[in-house]
C-alpha positions in Angstrom: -10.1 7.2 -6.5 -12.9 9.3 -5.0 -11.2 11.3 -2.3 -13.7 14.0 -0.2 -11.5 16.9 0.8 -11.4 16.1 4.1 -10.1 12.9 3.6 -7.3 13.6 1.0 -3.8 13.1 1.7 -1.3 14.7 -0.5 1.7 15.1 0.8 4.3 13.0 -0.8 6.6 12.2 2.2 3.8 10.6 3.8 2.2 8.8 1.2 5.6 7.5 0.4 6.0 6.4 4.1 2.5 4.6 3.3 3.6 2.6 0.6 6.9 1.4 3.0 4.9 0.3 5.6 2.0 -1.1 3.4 4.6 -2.5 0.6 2.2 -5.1 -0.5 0.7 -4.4 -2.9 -2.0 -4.6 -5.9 -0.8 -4.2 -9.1 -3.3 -3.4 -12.1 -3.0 -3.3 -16.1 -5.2 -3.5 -18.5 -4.5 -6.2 -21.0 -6.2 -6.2 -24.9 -9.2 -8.1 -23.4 -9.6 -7.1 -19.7 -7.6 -5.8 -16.4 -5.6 -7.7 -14.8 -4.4 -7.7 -10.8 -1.5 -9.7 -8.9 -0.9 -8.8 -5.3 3.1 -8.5 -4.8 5.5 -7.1 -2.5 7.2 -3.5 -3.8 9.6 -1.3 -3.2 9.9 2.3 -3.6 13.2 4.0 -5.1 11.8 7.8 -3.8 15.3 9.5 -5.3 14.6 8.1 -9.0 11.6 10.2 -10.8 10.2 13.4 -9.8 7.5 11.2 -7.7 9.4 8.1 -7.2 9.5 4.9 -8.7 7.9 1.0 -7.6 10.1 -1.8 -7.8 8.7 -5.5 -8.1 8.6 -9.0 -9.6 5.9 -11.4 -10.8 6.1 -15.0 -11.5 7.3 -15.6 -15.0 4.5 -18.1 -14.9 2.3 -15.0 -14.7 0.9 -14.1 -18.1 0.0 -10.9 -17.0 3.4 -8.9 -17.8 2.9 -10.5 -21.1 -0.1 -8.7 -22.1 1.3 -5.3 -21.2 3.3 -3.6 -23.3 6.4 -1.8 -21.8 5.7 1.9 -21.6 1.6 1.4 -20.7 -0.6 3.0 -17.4 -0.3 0.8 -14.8 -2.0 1.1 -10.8 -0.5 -0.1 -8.0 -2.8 -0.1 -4.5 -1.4 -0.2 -1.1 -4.0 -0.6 1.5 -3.5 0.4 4.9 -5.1 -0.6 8.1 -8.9 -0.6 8.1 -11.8 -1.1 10.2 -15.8 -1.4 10.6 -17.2 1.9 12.4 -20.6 1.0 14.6 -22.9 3.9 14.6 -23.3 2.6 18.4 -20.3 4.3 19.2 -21.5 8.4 18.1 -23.0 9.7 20.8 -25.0 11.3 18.2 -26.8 8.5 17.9 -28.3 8.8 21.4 -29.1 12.7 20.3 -30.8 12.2 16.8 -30.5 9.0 15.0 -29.3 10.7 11.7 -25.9 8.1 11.5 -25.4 4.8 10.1 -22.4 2.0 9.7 -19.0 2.9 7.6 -15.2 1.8 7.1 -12.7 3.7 8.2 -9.1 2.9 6.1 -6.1 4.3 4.6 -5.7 3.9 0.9 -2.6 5.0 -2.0 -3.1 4.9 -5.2 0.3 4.9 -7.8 -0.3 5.6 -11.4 2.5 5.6 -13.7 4.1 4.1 -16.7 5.0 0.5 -16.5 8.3 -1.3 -17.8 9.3 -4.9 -17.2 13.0 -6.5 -17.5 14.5 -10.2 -17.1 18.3 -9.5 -16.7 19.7 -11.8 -14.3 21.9 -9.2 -12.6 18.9 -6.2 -12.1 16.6 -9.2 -11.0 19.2 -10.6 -7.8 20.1 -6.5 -7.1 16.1 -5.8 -6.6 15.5 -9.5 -4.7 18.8 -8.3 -2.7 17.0 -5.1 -1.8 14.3 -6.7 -1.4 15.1 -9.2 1.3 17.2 -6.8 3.5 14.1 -4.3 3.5 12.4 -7.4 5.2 15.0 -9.0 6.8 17.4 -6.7 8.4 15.4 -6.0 11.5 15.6 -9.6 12.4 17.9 -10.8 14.7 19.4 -13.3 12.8 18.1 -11.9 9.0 18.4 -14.0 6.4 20.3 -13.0 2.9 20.2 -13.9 -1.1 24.5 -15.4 -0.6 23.0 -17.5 2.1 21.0 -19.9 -0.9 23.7 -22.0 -3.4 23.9 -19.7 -5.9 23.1 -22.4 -8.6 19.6 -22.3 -6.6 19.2 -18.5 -6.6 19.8 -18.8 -10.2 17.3 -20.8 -10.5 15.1 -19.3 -9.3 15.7 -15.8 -10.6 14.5 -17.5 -14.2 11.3 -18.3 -13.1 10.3 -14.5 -12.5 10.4 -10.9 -14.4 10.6 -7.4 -12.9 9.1 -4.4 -13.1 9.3 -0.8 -13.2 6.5 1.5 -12.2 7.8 5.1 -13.1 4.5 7.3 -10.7 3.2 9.8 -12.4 0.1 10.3 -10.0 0.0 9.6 -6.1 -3.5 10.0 -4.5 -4.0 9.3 -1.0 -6.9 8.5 1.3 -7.1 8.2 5.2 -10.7 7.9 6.0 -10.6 8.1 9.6 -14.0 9.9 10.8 -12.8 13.5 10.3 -16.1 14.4 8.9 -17.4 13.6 12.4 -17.5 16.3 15.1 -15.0 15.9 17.9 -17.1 14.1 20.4 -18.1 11.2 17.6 -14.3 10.8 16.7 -14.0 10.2 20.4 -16.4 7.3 20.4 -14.9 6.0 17.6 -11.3 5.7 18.7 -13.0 4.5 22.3 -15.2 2.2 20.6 -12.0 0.7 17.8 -10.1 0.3 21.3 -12.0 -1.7 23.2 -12.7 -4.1 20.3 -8.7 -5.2 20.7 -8.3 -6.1 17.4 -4.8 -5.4 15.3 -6.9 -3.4 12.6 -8.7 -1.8 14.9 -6.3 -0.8 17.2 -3.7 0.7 14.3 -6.8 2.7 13.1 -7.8 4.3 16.6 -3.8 5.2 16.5 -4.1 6.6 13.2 -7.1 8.6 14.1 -5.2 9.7 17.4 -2.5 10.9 15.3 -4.2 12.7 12.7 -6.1 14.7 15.2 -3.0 15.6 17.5 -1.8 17.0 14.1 -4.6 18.9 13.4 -4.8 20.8 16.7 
């Protein structure tokens, strides 16, 4: 991923806080022929590997863990909250002219080595895990027991995990810190007042990041 200084992330608590809020991800292998992409949920096991490790499933239906040999690269993409930036909203604009459109987002990019598994008892632990990561902020959250377990059987055979041991965490939060202060400004005003969900989580983001840098 091309990541300008000023935009790089690197520390790993908060890239790994990145993937638990953005845990839906893209994940990419190249097969013999071509690469190949499915968009799943994940979770991250932060204790296991010097960088953590990504925990998923796929559809055994999906012929893409077939074509990937246990062991291989693999790249999983979590994608933040992201938004269209209006050069209407620098006030440089009114002074020179000299801007023009761009997107501001936050990005993660996992590399590591990929491994995939079928055991019946590994697959309901991680759909377990799964579903209480999801469900147990819920007021009345919802549990693997609560299914016949001649269902959940079921339907554990008709998917295959995976293991992504990372190797490489890059991170991105584009959020107009190449802009002087009083463009920033415009552009949290400007994302505000558009009262959109994106925008709005990316005029917070930008709030935050330059409360931290103060």
């Amino acid at each position: 991923m091309y990541v300008p200084a000023h935009f790089r992330e690197d520390r790993i608590p908060i890239l790994h806080d990145a993937i638990r809020e953005y845990s839906f991800g893209t994940l990419i292998t190249a097969g013999e022929r071509e690469l190949e992409a499915s968009h799943v949920p994940m979770l991250l096991d932060a204790a296991y590997g010097s960088l953590g490790t990504l925990l998923g499933h796929m559809a055994r239906a999906n012929s893409q863990w077939q074509r990937v040999n246990s062991g291989f690269r693999a790249l999983a993409i979590f994608l933040g909250p992201n938004a269209y930036i209006t050069p209407s909203w620098y006030p440089t604009k009114q002074q020179t002219g000299k801007v023009v459109p761009t997107w501001n987002y936050l990005a993660v990019h996992a590399y590591g080595n990929i491994s995939f598994y079928d055991d019946s008892s590994e697959l309901r632990d991680h759909v377990g895990k799964l579903t209480a990561a999801h469900e147990s902020a819920r007021a009345a959250p919802w549990s693997v027991g609560d299914a016949p377990a001649d269902y959940i059987e079921k339907m554990l055979g008709g998917i295959v995990g995976f293991r992504l041991a990372i190797t490489k965490l890059e991170g991105k939060w584009k959020m107009s810190q190449n802009r002087s202060e009083q463009d920033r400004t415009g552009v949290r005003e400007g994302l505000a007042g558009e009262g959109g969900k994106n925008e709005e989580l990316v005029a917070a983001i930008m709030a935050d990041r330059t409360s931290a840098n103060a």
